[in-house]
Phi, psi and omega in degrees: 000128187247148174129192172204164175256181169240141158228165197198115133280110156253174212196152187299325152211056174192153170231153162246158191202148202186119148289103140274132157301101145349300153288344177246321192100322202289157174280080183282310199220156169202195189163178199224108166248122170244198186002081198273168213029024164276157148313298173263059163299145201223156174239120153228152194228120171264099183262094187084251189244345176210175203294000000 
């Protein structure tokens, strides 16, 4: 089996989001949203081995 998944935790004011290989197990990507619809809402984004 070739590809990836998406997986997605949400949350009432927040998402975690994580890219799988299917075949390897590795992260190409992943992340964070918090306090969505605050002024201080934040995005972090991981793409590979760094941010």
């Amino acid at each position: 089996m070739a590809g990836h998944i998406l997986v997605l935790n949400t949350g009432s004011s927040s998402i975690k989001y994580e890219l799988v290989d299917v075949r390897t197990g590795r992260r190409p990507a992943r992340g964070l949203v918090e306090r969505i619809g605050e002024r201080s809402g934040r995005l972090t984004h991981h793409a590979g081995d760094g941010p």
